[in-house]
N, C-alpha and C positions, 0 to 999 in steps of 0.2 A: 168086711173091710169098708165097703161104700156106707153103713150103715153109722162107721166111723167117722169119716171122713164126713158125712153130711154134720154130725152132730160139731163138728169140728170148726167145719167150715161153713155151713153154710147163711149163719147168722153175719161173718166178715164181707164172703161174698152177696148177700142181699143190700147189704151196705155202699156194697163198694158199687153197684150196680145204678141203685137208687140216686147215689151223689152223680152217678156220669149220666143218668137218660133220666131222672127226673120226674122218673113215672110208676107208680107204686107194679102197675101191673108189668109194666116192661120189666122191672127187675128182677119179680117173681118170674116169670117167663124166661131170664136168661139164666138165672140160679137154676132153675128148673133143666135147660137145655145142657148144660154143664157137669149135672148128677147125670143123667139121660146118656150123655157120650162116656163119663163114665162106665158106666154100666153096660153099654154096652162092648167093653172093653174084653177081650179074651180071660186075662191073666190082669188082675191088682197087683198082684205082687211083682210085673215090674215096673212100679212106681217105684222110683229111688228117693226124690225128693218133692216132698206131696203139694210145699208150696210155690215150688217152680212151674210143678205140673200144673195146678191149677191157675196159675199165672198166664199160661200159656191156654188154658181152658175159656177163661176171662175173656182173652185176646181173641179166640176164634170165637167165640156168643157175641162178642159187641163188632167184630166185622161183620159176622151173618146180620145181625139187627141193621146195620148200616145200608147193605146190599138189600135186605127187605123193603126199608124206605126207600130206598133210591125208586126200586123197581114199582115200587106201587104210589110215585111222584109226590111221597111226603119229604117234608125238611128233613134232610141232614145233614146234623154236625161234622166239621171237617173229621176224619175218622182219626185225629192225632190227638183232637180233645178229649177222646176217650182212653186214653191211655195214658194217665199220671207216672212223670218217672222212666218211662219205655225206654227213651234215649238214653237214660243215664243208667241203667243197667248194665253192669260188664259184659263186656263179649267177650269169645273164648280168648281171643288172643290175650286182653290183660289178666283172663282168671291161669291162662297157664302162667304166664310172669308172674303173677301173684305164688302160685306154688313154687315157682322156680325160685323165688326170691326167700320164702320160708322154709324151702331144702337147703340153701347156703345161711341161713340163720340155726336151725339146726346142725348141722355141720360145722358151725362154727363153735358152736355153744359144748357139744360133744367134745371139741378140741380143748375146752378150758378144765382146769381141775374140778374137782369137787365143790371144793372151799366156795373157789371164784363162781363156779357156774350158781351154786345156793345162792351167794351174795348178789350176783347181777338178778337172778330170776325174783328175790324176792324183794331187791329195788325196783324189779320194773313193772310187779305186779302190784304192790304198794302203790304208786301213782294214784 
């Protein structure tokens, strides 16, 4: 499975690396660090969703590179600039309203006939 997951990903994440630290070798180093925790993970298979996880993979390689410079009194970037989007991210509280809000949409769609429910579904897939 890492053998996947590299072929997968790790062409996105040298990208993504590259655009925040600007440094051909830094990026290869933190793609690198990232397959490495990977790996040495127990069990792949409880990876549920391979690109949150590695979102979250992303976020621990570029704090550790952050905390490297600090300590060895090179420049660094505020650690917020490395992270496109972070804030805007859901947090559980809106992904559970977000489910909760798509159980009362089903639920309600269940409640309509047949006829109705084909007709609205394939109006609103239509769009």
């Amino acid at each position: 499975m890492l053998e996947l997951l590299f072929e997968r990903y790790s062409r996105s994440l040298y990208c993504y690396f590259l655009r925040h630290t600007r440094q051909k070798s830094d990026a290869e180093d933190l793609m690198q660090d990232v397959f490495v925790r990977i790996g040495r993970m127990s069990s792949l298979s409880a990876i549920r969703n391979e690109e949150a996880f590695l979102f979250e993979n992303r976020f621990k390689s570029l704090e550790g590179l952050a905390r490297k410079r600090q300590t060895h009194g090179l420049p660094v970037e505020p650690i917020a600039a490395y992270f496109e989007l972070w804030d805007r991210e859901p947090g559980a509280e809106r992904v559970l309203q977000a489910k909760a809000e798509l159980s009362e949409v089903v639920q309600a769609l269940a409640g309509l006939g047949e006829k109705t429910r084909r007709i609205f579904l394939l109006r609103r897939l239509s769009l």
